[in-house]
C-alpha positions in Angstrom: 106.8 97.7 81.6 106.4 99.0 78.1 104.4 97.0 75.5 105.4 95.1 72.9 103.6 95.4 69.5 103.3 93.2 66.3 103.3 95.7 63.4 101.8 94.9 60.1 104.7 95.0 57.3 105.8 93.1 54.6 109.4 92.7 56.1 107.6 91.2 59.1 109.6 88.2 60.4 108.2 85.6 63.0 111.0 83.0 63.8 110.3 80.4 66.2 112.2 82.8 69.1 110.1 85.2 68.7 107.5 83.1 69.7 108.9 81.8 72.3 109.7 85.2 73.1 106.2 86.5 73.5 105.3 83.2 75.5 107.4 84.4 78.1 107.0 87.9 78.2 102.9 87.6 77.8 101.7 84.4 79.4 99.1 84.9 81.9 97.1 88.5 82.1 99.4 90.8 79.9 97.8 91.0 76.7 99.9 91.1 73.5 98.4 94.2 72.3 98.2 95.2 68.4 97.6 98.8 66.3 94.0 97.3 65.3 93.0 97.4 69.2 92.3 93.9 69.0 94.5 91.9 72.1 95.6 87.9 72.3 96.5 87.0 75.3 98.2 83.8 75.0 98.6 83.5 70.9 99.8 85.6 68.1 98.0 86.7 65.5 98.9 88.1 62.4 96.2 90.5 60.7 97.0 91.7 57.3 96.0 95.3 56.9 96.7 97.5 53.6 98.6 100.4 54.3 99.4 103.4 51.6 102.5 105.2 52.0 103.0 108.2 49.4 106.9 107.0 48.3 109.2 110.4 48.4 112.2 111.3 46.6 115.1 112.6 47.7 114.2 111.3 51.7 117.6 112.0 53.6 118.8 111.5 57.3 119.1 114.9 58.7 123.2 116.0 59.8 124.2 119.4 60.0 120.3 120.9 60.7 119.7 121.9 64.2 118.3 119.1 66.4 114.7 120.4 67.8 114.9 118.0 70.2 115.1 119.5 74.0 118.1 117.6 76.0 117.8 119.6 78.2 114.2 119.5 79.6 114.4 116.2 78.2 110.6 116.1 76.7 109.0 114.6 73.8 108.7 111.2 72.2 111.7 109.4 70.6 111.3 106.5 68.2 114.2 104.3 67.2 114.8 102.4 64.1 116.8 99.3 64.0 116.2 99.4 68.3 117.3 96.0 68.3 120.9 96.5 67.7 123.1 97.1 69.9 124.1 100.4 69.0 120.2 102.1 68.9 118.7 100.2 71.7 122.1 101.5 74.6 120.2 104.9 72.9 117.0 104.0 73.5 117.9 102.8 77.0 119.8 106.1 78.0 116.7 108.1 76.8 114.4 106.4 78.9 116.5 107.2 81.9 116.9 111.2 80.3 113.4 110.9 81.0 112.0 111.0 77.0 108.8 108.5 75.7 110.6 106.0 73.8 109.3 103.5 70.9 111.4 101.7 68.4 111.1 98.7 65.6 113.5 96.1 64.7 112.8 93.4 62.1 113.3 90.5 64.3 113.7 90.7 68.3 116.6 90.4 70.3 118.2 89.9 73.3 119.2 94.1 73.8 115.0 94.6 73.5 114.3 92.5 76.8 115.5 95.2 78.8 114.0 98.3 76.9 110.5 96.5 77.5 110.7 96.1 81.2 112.4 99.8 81.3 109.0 101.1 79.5 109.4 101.6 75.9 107.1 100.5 73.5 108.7 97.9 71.1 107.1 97.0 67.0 108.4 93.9 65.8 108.0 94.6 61.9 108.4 97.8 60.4 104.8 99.5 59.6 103.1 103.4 58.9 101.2 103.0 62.5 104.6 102.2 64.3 104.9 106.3 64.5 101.6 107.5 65.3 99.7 107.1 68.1 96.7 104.4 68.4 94.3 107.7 67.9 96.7 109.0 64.9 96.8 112.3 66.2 100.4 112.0 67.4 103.9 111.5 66.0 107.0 111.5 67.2 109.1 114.2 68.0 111.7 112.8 66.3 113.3 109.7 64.6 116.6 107.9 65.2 117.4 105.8 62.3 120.5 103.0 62.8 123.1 103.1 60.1 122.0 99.7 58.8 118.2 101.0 58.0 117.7 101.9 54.5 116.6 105.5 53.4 113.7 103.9 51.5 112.5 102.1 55.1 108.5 102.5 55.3 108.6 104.4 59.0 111.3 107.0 57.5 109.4 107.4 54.8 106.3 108.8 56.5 108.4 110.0 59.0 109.8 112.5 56.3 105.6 112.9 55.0 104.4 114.4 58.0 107.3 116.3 59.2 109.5 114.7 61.4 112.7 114.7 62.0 114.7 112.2 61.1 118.2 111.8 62.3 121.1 108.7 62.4 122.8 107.8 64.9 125.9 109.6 64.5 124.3 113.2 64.4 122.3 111.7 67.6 125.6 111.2 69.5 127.4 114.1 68.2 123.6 116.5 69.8 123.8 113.8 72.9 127.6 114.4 73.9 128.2 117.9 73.0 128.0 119.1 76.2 129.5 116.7 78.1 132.9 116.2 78.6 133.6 113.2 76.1 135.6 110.5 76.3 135.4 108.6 72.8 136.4 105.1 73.2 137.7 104.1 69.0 139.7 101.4 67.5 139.0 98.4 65.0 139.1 96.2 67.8 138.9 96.1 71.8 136.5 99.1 72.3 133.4 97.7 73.8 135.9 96.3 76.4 137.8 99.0 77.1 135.3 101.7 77.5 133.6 99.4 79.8 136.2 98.7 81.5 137.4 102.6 81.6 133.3 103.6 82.7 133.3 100.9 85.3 137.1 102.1 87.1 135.5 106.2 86.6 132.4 104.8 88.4 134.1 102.6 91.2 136.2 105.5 91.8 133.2 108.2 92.7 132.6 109.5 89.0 128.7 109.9 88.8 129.3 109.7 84.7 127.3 109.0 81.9 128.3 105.7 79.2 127.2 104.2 76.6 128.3 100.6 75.3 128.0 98.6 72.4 127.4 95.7 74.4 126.3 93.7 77.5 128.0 94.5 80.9 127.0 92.3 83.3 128.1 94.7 86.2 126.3 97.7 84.9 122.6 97.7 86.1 121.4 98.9 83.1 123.2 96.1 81.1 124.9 98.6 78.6 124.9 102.3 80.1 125.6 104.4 83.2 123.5 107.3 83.4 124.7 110.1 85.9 124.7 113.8 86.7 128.6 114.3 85.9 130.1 116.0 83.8 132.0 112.9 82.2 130.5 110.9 79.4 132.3 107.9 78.2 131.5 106.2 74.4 131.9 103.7 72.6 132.7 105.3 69.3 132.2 103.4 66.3 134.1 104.0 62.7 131.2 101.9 61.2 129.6 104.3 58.3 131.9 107.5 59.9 129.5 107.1 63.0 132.4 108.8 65.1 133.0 111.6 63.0 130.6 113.9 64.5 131.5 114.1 67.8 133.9 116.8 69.7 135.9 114.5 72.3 138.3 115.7 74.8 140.0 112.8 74.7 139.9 110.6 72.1 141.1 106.8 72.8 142.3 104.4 69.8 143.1 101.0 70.8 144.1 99.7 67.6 143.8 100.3 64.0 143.1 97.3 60.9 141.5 96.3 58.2 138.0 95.8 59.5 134.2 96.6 57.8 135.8 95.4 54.2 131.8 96.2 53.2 132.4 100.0 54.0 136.0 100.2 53.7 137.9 99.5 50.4 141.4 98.5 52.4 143.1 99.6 55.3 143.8 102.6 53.5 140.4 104.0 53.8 140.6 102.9 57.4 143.5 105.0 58.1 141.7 108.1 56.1 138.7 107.7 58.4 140.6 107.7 61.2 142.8 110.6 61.0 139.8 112.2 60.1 138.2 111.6 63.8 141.3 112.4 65.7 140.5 116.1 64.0 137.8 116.5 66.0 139.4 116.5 69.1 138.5 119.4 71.1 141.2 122.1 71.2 143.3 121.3 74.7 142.5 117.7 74.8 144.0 114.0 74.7 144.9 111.4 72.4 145.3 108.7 74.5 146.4 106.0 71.6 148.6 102.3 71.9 152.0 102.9 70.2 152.7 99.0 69.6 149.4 98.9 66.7 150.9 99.4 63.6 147.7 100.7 62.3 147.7 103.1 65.2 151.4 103.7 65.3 150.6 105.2 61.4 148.5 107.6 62.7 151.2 109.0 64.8 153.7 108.6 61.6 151.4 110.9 60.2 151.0 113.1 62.6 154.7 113.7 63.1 155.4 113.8 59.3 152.8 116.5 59.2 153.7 118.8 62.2 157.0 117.6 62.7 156.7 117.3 66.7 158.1 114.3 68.3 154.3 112.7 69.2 155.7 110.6 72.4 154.5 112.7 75.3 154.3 115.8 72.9 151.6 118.5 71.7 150.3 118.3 68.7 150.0 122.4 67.4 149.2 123.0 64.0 148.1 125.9 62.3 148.3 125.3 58.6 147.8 121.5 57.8 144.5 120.8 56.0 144.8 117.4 57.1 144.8 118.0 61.2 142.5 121.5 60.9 142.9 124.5 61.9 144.3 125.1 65.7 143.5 121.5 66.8 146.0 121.1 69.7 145.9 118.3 71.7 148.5 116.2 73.7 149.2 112.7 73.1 149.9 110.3 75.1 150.7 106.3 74.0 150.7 102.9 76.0 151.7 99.1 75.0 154.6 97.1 76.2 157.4 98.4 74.0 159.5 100.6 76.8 159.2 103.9 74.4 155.5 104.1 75.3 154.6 106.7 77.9 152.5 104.2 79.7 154.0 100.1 79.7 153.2 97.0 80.7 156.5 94.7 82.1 156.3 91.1 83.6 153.5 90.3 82.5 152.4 86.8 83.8 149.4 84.6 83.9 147.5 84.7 87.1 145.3 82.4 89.8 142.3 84.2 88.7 142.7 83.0 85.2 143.8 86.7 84.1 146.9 88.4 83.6 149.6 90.3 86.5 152.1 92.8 85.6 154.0 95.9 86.5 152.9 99.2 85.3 155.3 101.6 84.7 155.5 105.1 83.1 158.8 106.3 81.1 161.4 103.9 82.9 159.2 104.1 86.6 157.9 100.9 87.9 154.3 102.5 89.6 152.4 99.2 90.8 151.3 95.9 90.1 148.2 95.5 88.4 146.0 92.4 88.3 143.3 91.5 86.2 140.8 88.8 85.8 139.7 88.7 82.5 142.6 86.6 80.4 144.6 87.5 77.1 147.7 90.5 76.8 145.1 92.1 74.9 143.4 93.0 77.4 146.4 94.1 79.5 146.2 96.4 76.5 142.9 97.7 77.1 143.4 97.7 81.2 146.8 100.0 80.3 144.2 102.5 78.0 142.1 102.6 80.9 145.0 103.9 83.0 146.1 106.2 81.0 142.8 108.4 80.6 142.0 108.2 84.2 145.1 109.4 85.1 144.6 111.8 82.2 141.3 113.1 83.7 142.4 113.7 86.7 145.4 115.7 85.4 147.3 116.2 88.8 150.6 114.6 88.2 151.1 114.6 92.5 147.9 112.6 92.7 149.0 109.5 90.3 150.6 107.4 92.9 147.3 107.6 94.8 144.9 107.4 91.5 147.0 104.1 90.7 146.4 102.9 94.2 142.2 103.1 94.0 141.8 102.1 90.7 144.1 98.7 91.4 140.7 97.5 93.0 138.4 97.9 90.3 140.3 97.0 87.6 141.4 93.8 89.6 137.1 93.0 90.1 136.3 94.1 86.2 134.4 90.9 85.0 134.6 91.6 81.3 131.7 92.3 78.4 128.8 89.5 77.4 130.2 87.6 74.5 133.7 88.1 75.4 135.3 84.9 76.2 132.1 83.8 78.1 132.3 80.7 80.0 128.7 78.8 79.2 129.4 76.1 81.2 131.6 72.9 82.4 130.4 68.9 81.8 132.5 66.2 81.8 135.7 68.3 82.1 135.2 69.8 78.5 134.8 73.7 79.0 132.7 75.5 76.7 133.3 79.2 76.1 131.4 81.4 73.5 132.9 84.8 72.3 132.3 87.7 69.5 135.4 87.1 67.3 134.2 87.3 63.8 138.5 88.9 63.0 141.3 87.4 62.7 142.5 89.3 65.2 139.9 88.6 67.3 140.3 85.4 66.8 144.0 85.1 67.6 143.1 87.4 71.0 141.0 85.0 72.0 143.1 81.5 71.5 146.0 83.5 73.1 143.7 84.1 76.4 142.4 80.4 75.8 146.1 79.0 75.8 146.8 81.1 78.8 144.3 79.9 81.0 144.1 76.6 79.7 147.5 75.5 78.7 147.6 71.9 79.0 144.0 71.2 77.2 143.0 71.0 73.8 141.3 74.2 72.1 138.5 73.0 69.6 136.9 76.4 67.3 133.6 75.9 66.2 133.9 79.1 63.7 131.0 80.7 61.9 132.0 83.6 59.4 130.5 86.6 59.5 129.5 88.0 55.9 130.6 86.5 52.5 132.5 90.2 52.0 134.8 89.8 55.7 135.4 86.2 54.7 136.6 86.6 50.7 138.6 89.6 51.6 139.7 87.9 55.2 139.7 84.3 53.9 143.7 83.8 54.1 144.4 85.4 57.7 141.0 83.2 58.9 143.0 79.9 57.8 146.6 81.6 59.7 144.6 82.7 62.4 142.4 79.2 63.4 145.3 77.1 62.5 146.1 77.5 66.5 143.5 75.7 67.5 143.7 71.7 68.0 140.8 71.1 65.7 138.6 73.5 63.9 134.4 73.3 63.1 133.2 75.8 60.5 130.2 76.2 59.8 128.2 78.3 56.9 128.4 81.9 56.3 126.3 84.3 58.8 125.1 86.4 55.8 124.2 89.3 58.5 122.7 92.1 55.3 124.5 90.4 52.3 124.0 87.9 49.4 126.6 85.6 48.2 128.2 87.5 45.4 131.5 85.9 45.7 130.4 82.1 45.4 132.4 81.3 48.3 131.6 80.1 51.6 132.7 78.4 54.8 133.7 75.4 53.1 136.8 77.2 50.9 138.0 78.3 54.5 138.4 75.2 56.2 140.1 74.0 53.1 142.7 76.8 53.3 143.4 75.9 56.9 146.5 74.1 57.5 147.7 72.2 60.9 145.0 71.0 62.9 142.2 68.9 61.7 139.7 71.2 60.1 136.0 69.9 58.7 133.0 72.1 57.1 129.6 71.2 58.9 127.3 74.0 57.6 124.4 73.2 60.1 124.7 74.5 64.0 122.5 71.8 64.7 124.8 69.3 63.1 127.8 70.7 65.0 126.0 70.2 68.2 125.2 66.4 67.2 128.8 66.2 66.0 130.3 67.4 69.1 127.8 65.9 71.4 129.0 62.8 69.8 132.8 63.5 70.1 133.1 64.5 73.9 130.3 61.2 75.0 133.3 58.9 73.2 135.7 60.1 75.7 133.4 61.2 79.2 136.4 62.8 81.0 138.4 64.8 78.0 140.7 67.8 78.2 139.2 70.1 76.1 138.2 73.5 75.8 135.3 74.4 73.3 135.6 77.9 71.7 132.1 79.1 69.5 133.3 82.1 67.4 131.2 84.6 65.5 129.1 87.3 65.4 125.7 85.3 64.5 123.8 82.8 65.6 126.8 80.7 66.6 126.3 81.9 70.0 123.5 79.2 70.4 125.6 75.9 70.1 127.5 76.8 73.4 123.9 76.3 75.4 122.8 73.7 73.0 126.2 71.4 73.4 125.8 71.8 76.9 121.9 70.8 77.1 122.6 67.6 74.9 125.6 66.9 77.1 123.5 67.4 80.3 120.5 65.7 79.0 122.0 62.6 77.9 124.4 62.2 81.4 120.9 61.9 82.9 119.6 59.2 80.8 122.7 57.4 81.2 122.5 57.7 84.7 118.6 56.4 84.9 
């Protein structure tokens, strides 16, 4: 087990989980050990210690220097920066596997750090000078790996950049991790830490010793959020946040969908579009586009690319030598899925299942191939599932081997359980289901009342709704209100503020003003919502309901909480 370390900073934050979280990790023996040498082993304590940092100008991430850092031998001592995302700390996993000494800091900790500290690495909670030296000070790291949400002004890249080091973000870190794999860069505004999971999981079932990397929890893969094998293949989660993806060289690039989404980076869905053509010229010479043709935002993309080459896209090769906007001798084939019938790869029949999921019959330019069954609900993910078909069969390239791909990855796809956060079922009490998932989109958020509906179609859906940033929800604000106006009856609460400051005076009361249909209240406390809906379902002890928390934040704790109250207060009743 690594150790766990309560750096001195002003940005040091202690919330009450945290404590709670050191209880658990450190009660007995462990101590909780600290930069001053001094060790607690039950309690926390807080020293305040003056450190001097010489403040530098012009301090930049490092992108097009050569990384020093040896893949290869895989030695040397890695610290992360923002490890508690979800993002740095699949990084920081896969590098303890590769073999590397890992550290990392986060400002607060979080659920993706449990696992780095029992795999070994050395976790700071606070960002501090002594977080990148050793206890003696005679040692730094060999290099730095900064998340795109850390400031350039951040205390540990300061000194970082003082006494050498290299510091790099995470997109050059990729782009130096993947360059000599054979990628497979799973994109799209929406879907992608479902569908490469899904796609790593099939590859794996199916004998692939590959390497992934998730932006999220995968309950079937040991390592929660990464496979790391001795293949060739290495399948990603690539993210258009900050142009993350735009340093890496797939040979087959997947986009599952393309919208407005990150309004605080991008200006409109313009912008989007920009980035994304932008990726799809990295795209190693001879590979894949593997992209769904029914997603307007991704169906532009192919517009574009047709308008600018003028090849027929569906099933074609795109060859260009002159266009500045596809590069210079970028060729690569495309190939498109969805359920419209001019798709290479389609989905027909599609029905609801026993299992809760979704059947249907795959098919591929007019040819009905198999039926495919899946357990995790909504057509959107028949949408990912169909991705997923596509670049294996893609992969393996031998068009006499598909009938017998299709047959043995039926099986896994039919056993994929889904991603943490997706849809989750938290638990079942009086006949009211409760289900937490990520949606923080309108899209997202229609997804997942669709699945609900499907699987539940004769009970009522009630959204407790937490927006996610003041920026998402002024520029989002009207597609919100369309969006949750499918529920039965719709709880939202205030505004996860995430990095931002209200600058908009709004807030989650305008949205449930705005949304028309079902009964729609603003409670701005969680805790209240609990109470409220504790309340609610104890009125009627048998009802037909489905509860639905929604958000990116903290919302994810009233699912646990409701079901606690509910729990607790059937026992008293019962003594």
């Amino acid at each position: 087990m690594g150790k766990l370390v309560a750096s001195v900073s002003n940005s040091l934050h202690s919330p009450g989980s945290f404590l709670e979280k050191i209880e658990t990790y450190f009660f007995g023996n462990i101590p909780l050990s600290f930069k001053s040498n001094r060790t607690a082993p039950f309690i926390l304590l807080f020293i305040k210690k003056k450190n001097s940092v010489s403040v530098l100008t012009n301090c930049t991430f490092k992108r097009n220097e050569e990384c020093i850092v040896d893949f290869k031998n895989r030695k040397g001592w890695i610290h992360f920066v923002g490890i508690g995302g979800s993002g740095l700390s699949a990084l920081a996993k896969l590098a303890l596997k590769q073999g590397f000494e890992v550290s990392g800091s986060d400002l607060v900790w979080s659920s993706y750090m449990e696992g780095l500290l029992e795999a070994g690495a050395n976790l700071h909670i606070g960002h501090s000078v002594s977080n990148i030296m050793s206890n003696d000070g005679s040692r730094f790291p060999t290099a730095v790996v900064a998340s795109s949400a850390i400031p350039q002004d951040n205390v540990e890249i300061l000194n970082a950049k003082s006494v050498g080091v290299p510091i790099y973000k995470r997109d050059y870190w990729l782009a130096k991790l993947t360059e000599k794999y054979n990628l497979i860069a799973v994109s799209g505004s929406h879907g992608k830490s479902t569908t490469a999971s899904m796609l790593a999981y099939v590859l794996k079932a199916m004998g692939d010793d590959l390497t992934a990397i998730v932006g999220a929890h995968v309950p079937q893969f040991p390592d929660g959020s990464i496979f790391y094998g001795g293949g060739k293949n290495f399948v990603l989660e690539a993210d258009e946040y900050d142009g993350c993806f735009l340093g890496l060289s797939p040979s087959v690039a997947v986009v599952t969908n393309l919208d407005w989404e990150h309004v605080d980076i991008f200006e409109d869905e313009d912008a989007v579009k920009s980035i994304f053509r932008r990726f799809l010229k990295q795209i190693r010479v001879g590979g894949h586009l593997v992209i769904c043709g029914d997603s307007q935002g991704a169906r532009s993309l192919l517009d574009q690319i047709k308008q600018d080459t003028g090849l027929n896209y569906s099933g074609g090769v795109v060859s260009n030598q002159s266009s500045d906007l596809w590069g210079q001798g970028h060729d690569y084939k495309i190939i498109t899925y969805g359920f419209s019938s001019f798709n290479d790869w389609y989905a027909e029949s599609v029905c609801p299942n026993v299992q809760g999921g979704s059947d249907y019959i795959l098919c591929e330019r007019g040819r009905p191939l198999a039926q495919i069954s899946l357990q995790i609900p909504g057509v959107h993910n028949v949408l990912n599932s169909l991705a997923v078909i596509a670049t294996v069969l893609t992969l393996i390239g031998d068009k006499r081997q598909s009938h017998e791909s299709i047959a043995c990855l039926k099986l896994p796809l039919s056993k994929f359980m889904g991603v943490s956060r997706r849809f989750d079922l938290i638990g079942t009490i009086y006949g009211c289901h409760i289900y937490d998932d990520f949606a923080h989109h309108p899209t997202q958020v229609r997804a997942v009342l669709q699945a609900a509906r499907q699987r539940f179609p004769n009970k009522a859906l009630i959204v407790v709704f937490q927006p996610h940033t003041y920026s998402r929800l002024v520029a989002l604000k009207d597609d919100f209100a369309n969006a949750l106006s499918e529920a039965d009856q719709v709880v939202v609460s205030a505004v996860y503020a995430a990095r931002e400051t209200n600058d908009w005076n709004i807030n989650g009361k305008d949205l449930a003003a705005s949304i028309i249909g079902p009964p729609s209240e603003y409670i701005p406390c969680l805790g209240n919502v609990v109470d409220k809906l504790a309340l609610q379902i104890l009125r009627d002890p048998h009802p037909e309901i489905v509860i639905l928390t929604l958000g990116a934040g903290d919302v994810t704790t009233v699912g646990p909480k409701l079901l606690h109250e509910l729990q607790t207060r059937s026992q008293d009743a019962r003594h």
